[in-house]
C-alpha positions in Angstrom: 0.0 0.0 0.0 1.3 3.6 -1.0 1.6 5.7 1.7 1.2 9.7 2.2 4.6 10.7 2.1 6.7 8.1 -0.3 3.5 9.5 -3.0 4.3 12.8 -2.1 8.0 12.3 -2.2 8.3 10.7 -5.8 6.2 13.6 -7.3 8.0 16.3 -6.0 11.6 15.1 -6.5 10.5 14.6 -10.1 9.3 17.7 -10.4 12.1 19.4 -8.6 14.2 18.4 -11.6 12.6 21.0 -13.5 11.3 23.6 -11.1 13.4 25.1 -8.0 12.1 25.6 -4.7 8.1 26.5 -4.7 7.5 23.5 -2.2 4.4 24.4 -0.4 2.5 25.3 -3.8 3.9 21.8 -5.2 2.6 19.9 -2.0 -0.7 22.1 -2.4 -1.4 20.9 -5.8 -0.7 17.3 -4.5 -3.7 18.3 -2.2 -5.8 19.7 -4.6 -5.0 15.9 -6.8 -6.2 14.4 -4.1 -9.0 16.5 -3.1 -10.2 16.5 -6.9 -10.0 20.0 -6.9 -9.0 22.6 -9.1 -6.7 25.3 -8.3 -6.0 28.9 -9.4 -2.3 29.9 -9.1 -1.4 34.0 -9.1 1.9 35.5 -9.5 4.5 37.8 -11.1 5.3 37.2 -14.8 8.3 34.5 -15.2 8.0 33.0 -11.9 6.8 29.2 -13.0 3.6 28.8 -13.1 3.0 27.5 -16.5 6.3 25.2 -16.1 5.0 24.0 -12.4 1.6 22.6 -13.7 3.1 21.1 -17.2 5.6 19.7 -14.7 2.8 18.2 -12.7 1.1 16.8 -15.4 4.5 15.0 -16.8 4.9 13.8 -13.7 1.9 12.0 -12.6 1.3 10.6 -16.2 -2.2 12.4 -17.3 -3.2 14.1 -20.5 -2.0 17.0 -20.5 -3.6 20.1 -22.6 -2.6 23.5 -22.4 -5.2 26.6 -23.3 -3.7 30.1 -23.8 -6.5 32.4 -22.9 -7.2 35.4 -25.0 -10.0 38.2 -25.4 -11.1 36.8 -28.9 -11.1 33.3 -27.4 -14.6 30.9 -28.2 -16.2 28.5 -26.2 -16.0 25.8 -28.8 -12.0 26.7 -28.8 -12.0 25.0 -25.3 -14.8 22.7 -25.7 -15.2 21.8 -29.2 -18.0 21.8 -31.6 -20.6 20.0 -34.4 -18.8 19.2 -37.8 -20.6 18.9 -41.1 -19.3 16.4 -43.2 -20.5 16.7 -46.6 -19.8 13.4 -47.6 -22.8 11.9 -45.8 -24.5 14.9 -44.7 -24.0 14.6 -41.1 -22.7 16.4 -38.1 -19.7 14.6 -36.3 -17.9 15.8 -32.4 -15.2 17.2 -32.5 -13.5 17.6 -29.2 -11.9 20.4 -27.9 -8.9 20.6 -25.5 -11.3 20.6 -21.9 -11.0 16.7 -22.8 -7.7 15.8 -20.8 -6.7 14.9 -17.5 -4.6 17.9 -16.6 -6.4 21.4 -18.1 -4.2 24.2 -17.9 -5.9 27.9 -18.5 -3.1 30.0 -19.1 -4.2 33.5 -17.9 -7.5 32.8 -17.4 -8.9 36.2 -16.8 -8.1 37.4 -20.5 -11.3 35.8 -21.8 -15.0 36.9 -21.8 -17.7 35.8 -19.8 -19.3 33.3 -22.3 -16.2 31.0 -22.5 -15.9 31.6 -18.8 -19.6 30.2 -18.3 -18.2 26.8 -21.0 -15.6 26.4 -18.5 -18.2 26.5 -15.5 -19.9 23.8 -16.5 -16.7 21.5 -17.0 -15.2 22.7 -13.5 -18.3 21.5 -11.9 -19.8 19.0 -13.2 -16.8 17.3 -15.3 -18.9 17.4 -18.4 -19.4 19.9 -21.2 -22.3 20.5 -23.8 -21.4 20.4 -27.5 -24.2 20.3 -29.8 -27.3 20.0 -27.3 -25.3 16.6 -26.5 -23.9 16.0 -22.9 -20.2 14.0 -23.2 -18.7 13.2 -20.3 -14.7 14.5 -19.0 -12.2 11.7 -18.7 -11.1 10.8 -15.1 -9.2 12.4 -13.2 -10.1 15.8 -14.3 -8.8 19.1 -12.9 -8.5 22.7 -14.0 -4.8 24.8 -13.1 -5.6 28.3 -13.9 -2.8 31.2 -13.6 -3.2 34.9 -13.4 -0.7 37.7 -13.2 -1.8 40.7 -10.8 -0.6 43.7 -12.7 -1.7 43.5 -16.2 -5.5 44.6 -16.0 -5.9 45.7 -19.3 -8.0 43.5 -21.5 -8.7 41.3 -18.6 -11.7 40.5 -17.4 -12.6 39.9 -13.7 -13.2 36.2 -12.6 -17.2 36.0 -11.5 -17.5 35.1 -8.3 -19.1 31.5 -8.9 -16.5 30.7 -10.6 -13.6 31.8 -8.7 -15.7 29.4 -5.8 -14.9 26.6 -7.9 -11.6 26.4 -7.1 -10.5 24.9 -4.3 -7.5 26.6 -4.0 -5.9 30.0 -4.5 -2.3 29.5 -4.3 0.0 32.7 -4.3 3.4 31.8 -6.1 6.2 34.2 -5.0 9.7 35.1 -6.2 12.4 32.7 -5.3 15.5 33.0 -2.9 18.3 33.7 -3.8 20.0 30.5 -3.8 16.7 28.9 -5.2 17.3 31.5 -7.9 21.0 31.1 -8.8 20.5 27.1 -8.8 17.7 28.0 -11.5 20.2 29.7 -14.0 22.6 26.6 -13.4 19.2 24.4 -14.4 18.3 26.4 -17.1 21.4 28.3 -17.8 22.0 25.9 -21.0 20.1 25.9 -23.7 21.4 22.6 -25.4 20.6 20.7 -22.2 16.4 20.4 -20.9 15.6 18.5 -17.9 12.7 15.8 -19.0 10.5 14.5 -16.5 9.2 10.9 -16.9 5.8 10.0 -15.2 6.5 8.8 -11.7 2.7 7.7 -11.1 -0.5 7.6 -13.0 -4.2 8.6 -13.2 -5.2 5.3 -11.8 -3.1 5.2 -9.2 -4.2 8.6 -7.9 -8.2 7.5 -7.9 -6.9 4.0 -6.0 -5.7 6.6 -3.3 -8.6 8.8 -2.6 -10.6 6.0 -0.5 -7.4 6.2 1.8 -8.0 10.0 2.0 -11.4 9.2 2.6 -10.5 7.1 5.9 -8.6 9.7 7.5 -11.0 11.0 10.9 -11.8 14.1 11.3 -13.5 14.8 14.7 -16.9 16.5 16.0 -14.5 19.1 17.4 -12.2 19.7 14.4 -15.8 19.9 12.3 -16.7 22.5 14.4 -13.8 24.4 14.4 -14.0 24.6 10.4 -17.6 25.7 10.6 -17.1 28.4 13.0 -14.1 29.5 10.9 -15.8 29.8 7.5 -19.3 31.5 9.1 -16.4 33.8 11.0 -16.3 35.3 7.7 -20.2 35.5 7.4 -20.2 37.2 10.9 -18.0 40.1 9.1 -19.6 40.4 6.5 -23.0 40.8 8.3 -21.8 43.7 10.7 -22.7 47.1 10.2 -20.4 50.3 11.5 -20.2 49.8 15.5 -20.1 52.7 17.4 -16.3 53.0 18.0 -15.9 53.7 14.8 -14.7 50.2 12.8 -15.6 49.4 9.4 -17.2 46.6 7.7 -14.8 44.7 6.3 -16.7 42.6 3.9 -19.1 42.3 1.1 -19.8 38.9 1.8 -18.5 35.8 3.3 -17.3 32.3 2.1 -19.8 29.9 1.0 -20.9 26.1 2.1 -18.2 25.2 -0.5 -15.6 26.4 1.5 -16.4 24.7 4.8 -16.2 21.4 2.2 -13.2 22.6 0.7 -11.6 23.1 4.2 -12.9 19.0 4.9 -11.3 17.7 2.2 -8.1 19.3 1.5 -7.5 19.1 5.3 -8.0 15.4 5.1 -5.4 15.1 2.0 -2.8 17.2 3.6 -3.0 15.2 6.8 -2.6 12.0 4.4 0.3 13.5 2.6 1.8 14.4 6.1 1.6 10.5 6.7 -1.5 11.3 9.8 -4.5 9.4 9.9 -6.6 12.2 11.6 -6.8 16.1 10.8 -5.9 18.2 13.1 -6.5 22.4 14.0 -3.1 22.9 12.8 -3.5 21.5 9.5 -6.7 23.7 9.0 -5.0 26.6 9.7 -2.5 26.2 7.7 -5.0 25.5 4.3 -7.2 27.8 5.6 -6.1 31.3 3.6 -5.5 29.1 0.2 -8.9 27.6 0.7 -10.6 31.1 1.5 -9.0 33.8 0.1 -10.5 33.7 -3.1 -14.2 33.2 -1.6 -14.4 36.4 0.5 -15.4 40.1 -1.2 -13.9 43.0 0.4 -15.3 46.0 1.0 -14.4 49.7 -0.4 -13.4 50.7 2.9 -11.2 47.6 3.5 -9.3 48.0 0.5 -8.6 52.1 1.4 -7.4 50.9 4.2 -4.5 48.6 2.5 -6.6 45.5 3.8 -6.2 42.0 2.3 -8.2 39.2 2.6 -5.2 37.2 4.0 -4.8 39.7 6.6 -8.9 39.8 7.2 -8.7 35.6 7.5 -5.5 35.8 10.0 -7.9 37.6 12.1 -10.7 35.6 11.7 -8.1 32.7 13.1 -7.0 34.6 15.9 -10.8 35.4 17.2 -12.0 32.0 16.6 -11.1 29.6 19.6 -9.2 26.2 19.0 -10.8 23.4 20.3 -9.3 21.2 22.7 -8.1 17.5 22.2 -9.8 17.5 18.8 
């Protein structure tokens, strides 16, 4: 039987030989694998993204499709369409790239909000309409989206139920400095490419959820995840107090993210090599799993707020339980 941490080992040596450093967003998207969840990666131009999730899908042995996002961008350029064939006068499927393992949406927020709503429907109910017809997305199936935070122009702003899709928002962030001078002696010749082989497979990683499954996760620790995601609610809902404090946010996380909290936790405590999730594993998902799911207000942002900072308070006001 495979355990947490020899699956979690093999994948991110492999990938290691062609990304540096970036370990917690690696054993994230190991989560997210497990979790069968998508993630949404944001960062600085150059810093990996697109290499880390083509990396991935090398490693674990999936399908692997890659779709650059752009303004002029159709729905049947991700999901395909109805061909005539004049031959015998019929319409044939053809499929577009949403039918692979491993999706990547390169800059996702460059395209309109009718190939956003094609991609809805795939994220969430692993299928895609082509035709009037229903067909079915192979298995596993996840969507790795990236975004860059500076360039705003000709983007177009995530919708909210989609951005609650993912199960993850991982911030990627520039490398140290020896991270960064080992990457120029990586990548420093052009004549010389690292190649990843595939290390596992897409049915090895659906034999492994049913051991995530087992892992226990307490009355206590299921509390403690409730009262953290309708801590966000509880901000959302106050008005101006009398001392003066603002409203912080526009809303709070949804149901999804009290599930997303359930199950990621119970994959990172796999990984770790644990059989039970404990507070400390919550709280350290908890900003990836809720950052993205929060709106902040006008006032909030003025003040140089950011949702991470808004959830680390949320965790310091909401009480631990004990021997969960």
């Amino acid at each position: 039987m495979i355990n947490g941490p020899a699956w979690s080992r093999k994948l991110s040596t492999e990938i290691g030989r062609a990304v540096i450093g970036q370990d917690a967003v690696v054993e994230r998207l190991l989560v997210a694998l497990l979790a069968n969840g998508h993630v949404l990666l944001e960062g600085m131009p150059g810093l990996a993204k697109t290499l880390l999730i083509r990396s991935l899908g090398a490693a674990i042995g999936v399908q692997f499709e890659r779709i650059q996002f752009t303004p002029d961008l159709l729905p049947s350029d991700v999901v395909g369409t109805m061909i005539f064939s004049p031959k015998d006068g019929a319409f044939s499927t053809h499929r577009g790239p949403i039918f692979a393992n491993l999706v990547l949406a390169d800059e996702i927020n460059r395209a309109p909000a009718k190939v956003q709503s094609a991609l809805l429907e795939a994220m969430q109910e692993r299928q895609v309409t082509i035709g009037g017809g229903s067909h079915q997305l192979p298995r596993p199936f996840f969507v790795m989206a990236t975004q860059n935070p500076i360039e705003q122009e000709g983007t177009y702003a995530l919708p909210e139920a989609q951005t609650d899709r993912f199960l993850f928002k991982l911030i990627v962030d520039y490398p140290s400095a020896s991270e960064e001078a080992a990457m120029m002696q990586l990548w420093g010749q052009v004549t010389r490419q690292p190649e990843l082989a595939p290390v596992s497979s897409g049915e090895e990683l659906l034999s492994l959820r049913p051991q995530v499954d087992a892992v226990h996760v307490s009355a206590g620790v299921q509390a403690y995840l409730l009262a953290l995601v309708r801590g966000t609610r509880d901000l959302a809902s106050q008005a101006e107090n009398p001392t003066g404090a603002r409203r912080l946010l526009n809303f709070g996380a949804s149901p999804r993210a009290s599930l997303a909290l359930y199950q990621a936790g119970k994959a990172l405590a796999w990984l770790r090599g644990g059989d039970y999730l404990s507070p400390a594993l919550v709280q350290e998902i908890f900003c990836d799993a809720l950052r993205h799911r929060i709106g902040l207000t006008y006032e909030a942002e003025a003040e140089e707020m950011t949702a991470d900072k808004i959830l680390a308070r949320v965790l310091e006001r909401t009480p631990i339980p004990v021997n969960a």
